[in-house]
C-alpha positions in Angstrom: 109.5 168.5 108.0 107.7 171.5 106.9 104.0 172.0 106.2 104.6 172.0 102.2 105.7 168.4 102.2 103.3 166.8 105.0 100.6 168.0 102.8 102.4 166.6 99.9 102.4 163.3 101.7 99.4 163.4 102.4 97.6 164.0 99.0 99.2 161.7 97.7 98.0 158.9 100.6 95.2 160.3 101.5 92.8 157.1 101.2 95.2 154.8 103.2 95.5 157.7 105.9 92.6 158.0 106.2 91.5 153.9 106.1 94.5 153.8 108.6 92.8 156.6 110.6 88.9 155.1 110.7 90.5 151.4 111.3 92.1 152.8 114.1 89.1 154.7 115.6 86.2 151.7 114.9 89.3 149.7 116.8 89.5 152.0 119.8 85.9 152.1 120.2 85.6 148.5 120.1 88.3 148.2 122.6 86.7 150.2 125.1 83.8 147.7 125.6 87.0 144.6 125.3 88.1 142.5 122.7 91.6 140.7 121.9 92.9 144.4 122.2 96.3 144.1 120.1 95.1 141.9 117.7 92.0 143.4 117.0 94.3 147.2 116.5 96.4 144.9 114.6 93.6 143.4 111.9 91.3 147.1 111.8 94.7 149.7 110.7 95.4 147.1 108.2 92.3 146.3 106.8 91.5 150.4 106.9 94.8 150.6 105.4 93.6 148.1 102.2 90.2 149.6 102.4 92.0 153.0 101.7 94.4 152.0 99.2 91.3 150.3 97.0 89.4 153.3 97.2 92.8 155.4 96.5 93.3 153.8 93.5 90.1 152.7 92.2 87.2 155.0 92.8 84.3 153.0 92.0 85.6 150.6 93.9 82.7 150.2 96.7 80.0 150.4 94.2 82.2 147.8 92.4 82.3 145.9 96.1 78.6 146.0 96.4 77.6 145.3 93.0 79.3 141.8 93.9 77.4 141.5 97.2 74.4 143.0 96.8 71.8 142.3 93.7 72.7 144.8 91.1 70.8 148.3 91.9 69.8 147.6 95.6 71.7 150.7 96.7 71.2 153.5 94.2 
């Protein structure tokens, strides 16, 4: 593949690359101490992967997330 279309690609995903990515790394660093090692990968890429997506496509979508959890104006 040439450059042109890898950067292509990854505009166009870049909030499940890089929820993929972080999943990955807070999964790795997690490991190193020990935990259910495949599992844990497993359940961290995918829910960096949804993470990514929501934010991809919606991008209020963690104020949205912690204006449900949190009592409205707590964070800003």
């Amino acid at each position: 593949m040439n450059k042109e279309k890898i950067l292509a690609f990854y505009r166009s995903h870049f909030g499940e690359i890089n929820g993929a990515l972080g999943g990955l790394i807070f999964s790795v660093t997690v490991l190193l101490v020990g935990f259910l090692k495949t599992i844990f990968i497993a359940i961290c890429v995918l829910a960096g992967y949804y993470i990514g997506k929501k934010i991809s496509n919606d991008k209020d979508y963690i104020k949205n997330l912690l204006d449900r959890i949190l009592p409205p104006g707590t964070y800003r």
